[in-house]
C-alpha positions, -999 to 999 in steps of 0.1 A, spaced: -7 -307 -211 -5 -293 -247 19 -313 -271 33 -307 -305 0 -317 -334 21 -347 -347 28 -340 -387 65 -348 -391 86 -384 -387 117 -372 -364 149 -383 -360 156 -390 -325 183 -363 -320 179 -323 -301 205 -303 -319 211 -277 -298 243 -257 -312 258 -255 -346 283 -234 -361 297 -241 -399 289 -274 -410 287 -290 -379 259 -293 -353 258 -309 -317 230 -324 -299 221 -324 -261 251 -357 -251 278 -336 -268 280 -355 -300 295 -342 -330 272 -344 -368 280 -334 -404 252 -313 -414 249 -325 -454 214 -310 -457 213 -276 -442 175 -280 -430 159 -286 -461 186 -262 -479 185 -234 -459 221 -232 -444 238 -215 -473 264 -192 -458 268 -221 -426 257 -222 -392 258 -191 -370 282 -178 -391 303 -145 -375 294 -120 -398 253 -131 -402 251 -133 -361 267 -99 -360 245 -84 -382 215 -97 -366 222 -88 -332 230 -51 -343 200 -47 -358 177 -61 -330 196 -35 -310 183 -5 -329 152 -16 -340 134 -51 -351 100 -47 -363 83 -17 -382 55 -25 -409 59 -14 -446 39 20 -440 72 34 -432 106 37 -456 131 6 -444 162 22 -467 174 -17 -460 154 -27 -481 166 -10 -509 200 -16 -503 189 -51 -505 176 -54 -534 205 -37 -546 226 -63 -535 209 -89 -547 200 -73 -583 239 -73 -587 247 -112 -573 220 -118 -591 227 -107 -623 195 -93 -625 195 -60 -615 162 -38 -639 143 -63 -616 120 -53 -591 120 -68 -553 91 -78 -531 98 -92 -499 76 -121 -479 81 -148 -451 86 -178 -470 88 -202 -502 54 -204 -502 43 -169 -497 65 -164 -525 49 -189 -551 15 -178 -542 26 -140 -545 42 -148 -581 13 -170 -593 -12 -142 -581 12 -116 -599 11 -132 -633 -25 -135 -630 -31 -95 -627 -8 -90 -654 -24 -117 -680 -63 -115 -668 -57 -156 -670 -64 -183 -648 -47 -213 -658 -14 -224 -642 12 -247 -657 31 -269 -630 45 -305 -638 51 -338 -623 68 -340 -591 65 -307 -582 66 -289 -550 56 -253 -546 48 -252 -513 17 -260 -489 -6 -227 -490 -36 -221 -512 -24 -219 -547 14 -236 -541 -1 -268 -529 -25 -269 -559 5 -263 -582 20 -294 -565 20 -328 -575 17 -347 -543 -23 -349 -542 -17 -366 -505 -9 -327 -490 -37 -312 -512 -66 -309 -489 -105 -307 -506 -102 -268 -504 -72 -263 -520 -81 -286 -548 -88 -265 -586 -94 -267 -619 -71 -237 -626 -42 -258 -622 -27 -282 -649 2 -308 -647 23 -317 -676 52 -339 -673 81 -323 -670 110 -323 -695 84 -336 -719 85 -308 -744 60 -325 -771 32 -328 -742 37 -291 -735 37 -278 -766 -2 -297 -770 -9 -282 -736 -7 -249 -754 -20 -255 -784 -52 -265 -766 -53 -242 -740 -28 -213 -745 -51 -185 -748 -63 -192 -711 -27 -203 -691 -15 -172 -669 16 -187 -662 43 -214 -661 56 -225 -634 90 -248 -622 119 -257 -602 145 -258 -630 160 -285 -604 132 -301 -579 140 -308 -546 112 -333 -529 105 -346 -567 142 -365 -560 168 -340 -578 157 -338 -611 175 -314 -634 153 -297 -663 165 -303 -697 180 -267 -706 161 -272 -744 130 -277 -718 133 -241 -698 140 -224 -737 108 -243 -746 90 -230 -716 100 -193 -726 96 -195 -763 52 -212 -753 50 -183 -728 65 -153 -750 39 -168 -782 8 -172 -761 15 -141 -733 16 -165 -705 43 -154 -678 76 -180 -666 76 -181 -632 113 -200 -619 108 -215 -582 141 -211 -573 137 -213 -537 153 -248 -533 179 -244 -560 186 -212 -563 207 -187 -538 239 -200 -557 232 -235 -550 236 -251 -587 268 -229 -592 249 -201 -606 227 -180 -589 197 -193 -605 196 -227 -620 174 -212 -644 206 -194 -657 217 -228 -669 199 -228 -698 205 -189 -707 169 -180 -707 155 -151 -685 124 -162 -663 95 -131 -658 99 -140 -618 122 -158 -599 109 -170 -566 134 -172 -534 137 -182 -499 156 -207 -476 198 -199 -486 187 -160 -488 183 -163 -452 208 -187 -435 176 -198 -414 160 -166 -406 120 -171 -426 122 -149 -453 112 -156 -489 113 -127 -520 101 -125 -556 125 -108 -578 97 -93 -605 108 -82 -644 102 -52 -661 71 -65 -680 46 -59 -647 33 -29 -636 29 -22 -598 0 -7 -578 -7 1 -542 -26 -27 -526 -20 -54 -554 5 -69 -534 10 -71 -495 27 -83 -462 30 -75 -428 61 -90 -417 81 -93 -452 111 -75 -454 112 -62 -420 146 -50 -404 154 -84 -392 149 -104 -426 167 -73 -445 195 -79 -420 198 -118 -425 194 -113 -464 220 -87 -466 247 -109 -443 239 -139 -464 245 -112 -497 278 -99 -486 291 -132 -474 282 -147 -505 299 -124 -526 329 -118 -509 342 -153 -506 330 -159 -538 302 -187 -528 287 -195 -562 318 -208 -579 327 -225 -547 293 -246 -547 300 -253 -585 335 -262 -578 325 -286 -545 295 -299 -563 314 -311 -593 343 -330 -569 317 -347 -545 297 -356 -579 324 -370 -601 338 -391 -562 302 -403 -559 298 -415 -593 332 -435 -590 315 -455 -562 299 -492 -578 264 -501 -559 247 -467 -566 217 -466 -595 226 -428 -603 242 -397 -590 226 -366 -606 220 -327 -594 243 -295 -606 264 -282 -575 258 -284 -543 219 -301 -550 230 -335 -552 205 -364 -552 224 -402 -549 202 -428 -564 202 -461 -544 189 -496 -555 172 -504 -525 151 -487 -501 169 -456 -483 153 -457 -448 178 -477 -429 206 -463 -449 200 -427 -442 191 -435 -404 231 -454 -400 246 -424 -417 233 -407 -389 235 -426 -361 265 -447 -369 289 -421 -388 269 -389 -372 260 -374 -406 230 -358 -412 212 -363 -450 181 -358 -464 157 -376 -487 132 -378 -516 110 -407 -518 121 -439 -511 153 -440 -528 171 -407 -531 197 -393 -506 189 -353 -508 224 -338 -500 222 -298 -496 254 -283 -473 261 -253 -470 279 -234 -496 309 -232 -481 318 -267 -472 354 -275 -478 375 -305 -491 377 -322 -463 339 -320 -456 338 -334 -486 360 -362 -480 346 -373 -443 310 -376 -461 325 -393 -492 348 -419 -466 319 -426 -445 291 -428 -471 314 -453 -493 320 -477 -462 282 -483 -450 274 -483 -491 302 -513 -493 286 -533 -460 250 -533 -485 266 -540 -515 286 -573 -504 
């Protein structure tokens, strides 16, 4: 009998429905979902409008390749040029977070005729060819994937990147970082670092690439956390929130690259389906107003969190929280879900990840913040 190749540590629950921010598993109990899978749930589980708009579409059609006009498409990218903020951009549509990095490293490569790509410590980028060598964790970096083309400075250490460039400017395609990373344990770049990062790439011609697919999708309160620090990025790489859980991923590409036909290519990106799910997410998003809402919600559950004693740091911009604990997180994080039937996620050994959806309310909020405080006062006695 064939079984599952055995590459993830589970948690012994089978969620089988979910709508908001809750989900159920096969006995009928009841969870908090505080993570989203990994940050994808951003408009909430099975949401009305998202579930209407997918079903619709499978009705008509699901699945043509990109030899044919999909005028969804370019109302997407529509859309999201204007929730965005970023609408001279150009849109190219892929499968995942991945795809996405690999696409945009690839991109800035054409453009520049360079080689060399900038990534830092604790970085993810995902686990294909060129993401996985532009991330940190060596243990997922298998022989083939390994390359000299790649080179990690540490990040919001301005004075080492500035003598990364100095040395090798003339030969670095492109920069490349989460402006908040995710499975590096929710650090926030310094907003004088990302300025840094544009003012190296606009001296030596080397091309910003923001991986926003973790933190951006109005997660941090703005649509990119890149925003933050009021610089512009050459791309912006998305995917998890711009699909609610459908697998999509999307490069949103300035006006300094030129395109051609065949540079660039997918089969399944952008197909009806994905353009359905990104446009539900979109309107959703814009209509109730989701940005300032994780900003707002973000800001309450971090200022109750960093009232609670026992905790080494709370840090993170909206709703990309990571709680810092003094002690292993293991045990913790498994009672949070098995005792008070919230699901959290983690980075490392000592970092709660929390990543709800974007519209949790108050009293969300409230039964994570009651529950979290009483297991973190039975450790802290």
């Amino acid at each position: 009998m064939m079984k599952m190749f055995d590459v993830y540590p589970l948690q012994n629950v089978s969620v089988v429905r979910a709508e908001g921010s809750w989900v159920w598993d096969s006995e009928g109990n009841k969870y908090l979902d505080m993570y989203g899978g990994h940050a994808v749930i951003s408009i909430g589980h099975t949401h009305p409008e998202y579930v209407k708009a997918l079903t619709e579409q499978l009705g008509r059609i699901g699945f043509y390749s990109n030899s044919v006009v999909i005028e969804r498409q370019q109302r997407l990218a529509e859309k999201l040029g204007r929730l965005s903020g970023k609408e001279s951009n150009r849109l190219f549509l892929v499968n995942s977070g991945a795809e996405a990095n690999e696409n945009a490293i690839k991109l800035a490569s054409f453009a520049t005729g360079r080689r060399k790509v900038v990534a830092f410590s604790a970085s993810f980028h995902g686990r294909t060819s060129l993401a996985v060598a532009a991330t940190a964790n060596r243990s997922i970096v298998a022989p083939v994937n390994e390359t000299d083309n790649v080179v990690f400075s540490e990040f919001n250490d301005g004075a080492a990147l500035e003598r990364l460039f100095a040395e090798q400017g003339g030969e670095i395609a492109c920069v490349i970082i989460e402006a908040i990373q995710g499975v590096g344990g929710i650090k926030v770049a310094d907003a004088g670092f990302l300025r840094l990062i544009r003012t190296l790439c606009d001296r030596y011609g080397a091309v910003m690439i923001a991986d926003e697919v973790q933190c951006g999708c109005g997660r941090s309160g703005r649509y990119y956390a890149t925003d933050w620090a009021g610089v512009q990025a050459d791309i912006y790489t998305m995917a998890k929130g711009i699909g609610n859980g459908f697998p999509v991923g999307a490069i949103s590409v300035g006006s300094r690259f030129e395109a051609r036909y065949g540079m660039l290519g997918t089969t399944f990106g952008g197909s009806y389906l994905a353009c359905a799910a990104m446009e539900a997410v979109a309107d959703v998003m814009e209509r109730e107003g989701l940005v300032a809402h994780a900003g707002a919600m973000g800001d309450y559950l971090t200022g109750e969190l960093k009232k609670l004693s026992g905790l080494s740091e709370v840090r993170g911009r909206g709703l990309m929280i990571g709680i810092e604990l003094p002690f292993e997180m293991a045990e913790f994080k498994r009672r949070l879900l098995t005792e008070e039937h919230i699901f959290v996620g983690a980075a490392g050994k000592n970092v709660i990840r929390l990543l709800p959806a974007l519209n949790i309310t108050r009293e969300h909020a409230d039964r994570f913040l009651t529950s979290f405080s009483k297991l973190l006062t039975s450790y802290c006695r």
